[in-house]
C-alpha positions in Angstrom: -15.7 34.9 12.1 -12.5 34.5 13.7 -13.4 30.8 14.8 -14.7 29.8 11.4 -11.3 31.0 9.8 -9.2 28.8 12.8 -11.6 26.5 11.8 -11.1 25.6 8.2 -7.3 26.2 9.1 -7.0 23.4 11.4 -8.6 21.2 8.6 -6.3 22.2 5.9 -3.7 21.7 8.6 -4.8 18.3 9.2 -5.2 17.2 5.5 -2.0 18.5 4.7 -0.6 16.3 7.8 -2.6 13.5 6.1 -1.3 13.2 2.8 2.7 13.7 4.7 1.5 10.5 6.3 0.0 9.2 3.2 3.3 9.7 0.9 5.5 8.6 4.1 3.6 5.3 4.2 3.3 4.5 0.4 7.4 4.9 0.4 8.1 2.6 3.0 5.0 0.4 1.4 7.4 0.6 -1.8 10.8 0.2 -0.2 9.3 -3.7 1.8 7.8 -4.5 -2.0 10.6 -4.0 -3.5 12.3 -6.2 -1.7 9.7 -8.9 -2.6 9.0 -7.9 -6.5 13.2 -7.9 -7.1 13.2 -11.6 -5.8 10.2 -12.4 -8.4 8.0 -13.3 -5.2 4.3 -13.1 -6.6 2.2 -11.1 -4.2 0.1 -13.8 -2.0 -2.4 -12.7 0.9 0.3 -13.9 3.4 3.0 -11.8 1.7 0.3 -8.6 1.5 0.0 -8.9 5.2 3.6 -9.2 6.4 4.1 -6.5 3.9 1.2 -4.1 6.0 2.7 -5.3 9.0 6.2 -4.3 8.6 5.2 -0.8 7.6 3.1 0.3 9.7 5.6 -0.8 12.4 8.3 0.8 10.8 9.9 3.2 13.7 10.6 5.9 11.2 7.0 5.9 10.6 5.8 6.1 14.1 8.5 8.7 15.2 7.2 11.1 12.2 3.3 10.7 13.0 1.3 11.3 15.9 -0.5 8.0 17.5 -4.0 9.5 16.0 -2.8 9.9 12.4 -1.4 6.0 12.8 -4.6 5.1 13.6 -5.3 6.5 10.4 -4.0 3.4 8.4 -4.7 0.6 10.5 -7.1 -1.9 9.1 -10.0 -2.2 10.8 -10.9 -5.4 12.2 -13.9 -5.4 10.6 -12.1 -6.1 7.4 -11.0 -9.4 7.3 -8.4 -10.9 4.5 -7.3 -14.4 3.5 -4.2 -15.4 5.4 -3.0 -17.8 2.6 -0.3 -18.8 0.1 -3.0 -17.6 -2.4 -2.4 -15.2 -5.0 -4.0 -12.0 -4.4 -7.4 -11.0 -6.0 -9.8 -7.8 -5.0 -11.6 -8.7 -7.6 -13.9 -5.6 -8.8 -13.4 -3.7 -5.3 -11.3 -0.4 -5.2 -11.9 0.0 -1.4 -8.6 -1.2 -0.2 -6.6 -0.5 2.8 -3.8 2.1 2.5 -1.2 -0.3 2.6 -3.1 -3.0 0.6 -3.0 -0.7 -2.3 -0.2 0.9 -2.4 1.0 -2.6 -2.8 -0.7 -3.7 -5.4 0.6 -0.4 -7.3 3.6 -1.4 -6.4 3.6 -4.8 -7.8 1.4 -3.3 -11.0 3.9 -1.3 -11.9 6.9 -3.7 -11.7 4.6 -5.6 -13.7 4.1 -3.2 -16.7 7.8 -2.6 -16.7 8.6 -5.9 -16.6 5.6 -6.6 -19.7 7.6 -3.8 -21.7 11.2 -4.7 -21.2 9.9 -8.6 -22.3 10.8 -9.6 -25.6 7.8 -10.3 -27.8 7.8 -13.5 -28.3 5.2 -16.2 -27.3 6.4 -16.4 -23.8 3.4 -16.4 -21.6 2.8 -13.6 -18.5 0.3 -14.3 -15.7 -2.9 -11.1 -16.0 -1.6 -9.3 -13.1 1.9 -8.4 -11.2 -0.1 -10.1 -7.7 -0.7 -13.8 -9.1 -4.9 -13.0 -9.7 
């Protein structure tokens, strides 16, 4: 019984180390956006992977999380992405890497804010924050 309790508190442990990663990464996601979305650069495949790129080598990042957990949030190859000056579109799909999406939240958001604070008049907005 003793091993079945360790058990099931070594995964809570872990899941609870998970989402610590999870929020960690989805505020440095949001700081590098930010950066972008204040300069009015639309979100392009090329910008979406220097984005992932520069957060998952952020140092802070590494230094808080073990090499296992980083693993975590890497891509996997097997998932390949447009490298182009394209806008971004996932189309239907919801099955995005951690870093993709917390992206395009980011850049969904800055949109809807930016939608509201628009005055009404007939000026005309692109469908979504990332260009698709």
């Amino acid at each position: 019984m003793n091993e079945l309790t360790s058990h099931h508190a070594d995964q809570g442990l872990a899941a609870l180390r998970f989402q610590a990663a999870a929020r960690d990464l989805e505020h440095i996601v949001r700081s590098v956006a930010a950066r972008y979305i204040v300069q009015q650069v639309p979100l392009t495949w090329r910008l979406l992977h220097a984005i992932e790129a520069e957060a998952l080598a952020d140092l802070g990042f590494a230094g808080r999380h073990d090499a296992l957990m980083l693993g975590l949030f890497q891509r996997p190859s097997a998932l390949p992405y447009p490298e182009t000056d394209e806008p971004v579109d996932f189309g239907a799909s919801n099955a995005l890497p951690a870093v993709f999406a917390f992206a395009v939240c980011v850049y969904e958001e800055a949109h809807r804010r930016a939608a509201q604070a628009a005055p009404t008049r007939g000026t005309p907005r692109r469908a979504r924050a990332w260009g698709g």
